[in-house]
C-alpha positions in Angstrom: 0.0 0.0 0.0 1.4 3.0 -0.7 1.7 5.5 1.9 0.2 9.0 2.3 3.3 11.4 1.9 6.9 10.7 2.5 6.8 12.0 5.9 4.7 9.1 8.3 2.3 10.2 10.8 2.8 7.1 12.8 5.2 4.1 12.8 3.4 1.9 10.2 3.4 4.9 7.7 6.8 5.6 8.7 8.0 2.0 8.0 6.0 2.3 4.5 7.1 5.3 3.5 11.0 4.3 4.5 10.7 1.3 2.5 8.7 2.5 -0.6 10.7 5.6 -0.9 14.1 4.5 -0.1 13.9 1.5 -2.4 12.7 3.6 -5.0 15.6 6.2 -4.6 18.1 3.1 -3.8 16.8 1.8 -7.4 17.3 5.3 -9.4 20.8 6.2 -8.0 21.9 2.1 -9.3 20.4 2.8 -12.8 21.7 5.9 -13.3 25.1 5.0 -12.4 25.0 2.2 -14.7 23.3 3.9 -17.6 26.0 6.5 -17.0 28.9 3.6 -17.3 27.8 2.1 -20.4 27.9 5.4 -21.9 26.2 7.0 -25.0 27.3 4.0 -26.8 24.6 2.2 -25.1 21.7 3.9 -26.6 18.3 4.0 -25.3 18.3 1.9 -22.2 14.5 0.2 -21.2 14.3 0.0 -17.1 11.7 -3.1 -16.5 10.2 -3.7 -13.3 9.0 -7.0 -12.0 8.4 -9.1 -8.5 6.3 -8.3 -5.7 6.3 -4.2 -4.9 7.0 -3.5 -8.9 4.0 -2.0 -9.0 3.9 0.0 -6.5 7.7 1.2 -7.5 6.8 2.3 -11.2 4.9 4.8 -9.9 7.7 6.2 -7.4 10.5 5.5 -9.6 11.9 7.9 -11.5 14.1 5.7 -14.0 11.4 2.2 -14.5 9.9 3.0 -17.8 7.9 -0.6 -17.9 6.1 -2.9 -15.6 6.5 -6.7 -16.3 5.0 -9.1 -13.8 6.0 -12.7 -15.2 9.9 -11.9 -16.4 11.5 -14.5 -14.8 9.0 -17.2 -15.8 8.9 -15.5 -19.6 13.0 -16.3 -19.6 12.8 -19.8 -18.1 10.6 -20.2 -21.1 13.1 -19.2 -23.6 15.7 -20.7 -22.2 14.0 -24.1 -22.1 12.9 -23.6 -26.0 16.7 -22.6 -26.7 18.2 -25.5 -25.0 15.0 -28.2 -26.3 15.8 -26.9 -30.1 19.3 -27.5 -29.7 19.2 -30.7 -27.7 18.4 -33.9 -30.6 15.3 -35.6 -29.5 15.8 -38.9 -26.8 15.1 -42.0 -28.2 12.5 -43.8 -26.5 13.7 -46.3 -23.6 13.5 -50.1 -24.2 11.0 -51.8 -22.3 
């Protein structure tokens, strides 16, 4: 849940908005240091968010351009099809 304003009027806003906030700002400073180490060479760079508060931190984050709640299962699925097409069928076991 996201919390009223930055500043908490009690302890369970406070812990909210230290949490919500400080991720958020812990998340911007990382991705702009790296966008600013690969360089202009880099070109456009996409920020996805995904996992459990990645909703809530697209709206606070300043640098997450795009919300994507099933990345990790989407690239189990490719790597599976990448390693099934390059992996020769098994031939059936003798019975």
């Amino acid at each position: 849940m996201r919390p009223r304003s930055v500043i908490g009027k009690n302890t369970v806003e406070c812990l909210q908005s230290g949490v919500l906030f400080g991720f958020a700002g812990q998340v911007d400073g990382l991705v702009r240091r790296i966008v600013a180490e690969l360089g202009p060479k880099a070109g456009p760079v996409t920020i996805l968010g995904t996992g459990g508060l990645a909703p809530l931190m697209t709206g606070e984050s300043e640098t997450i351009t795009e919300f994507v709640p099933d990345l990790t299962l989407l690239g189990l699925r490719l790597t599976y099809q990448r390693n099934a097409a390059a992996t020769p069928a098994a031939a059936p076991a003798a019975g």
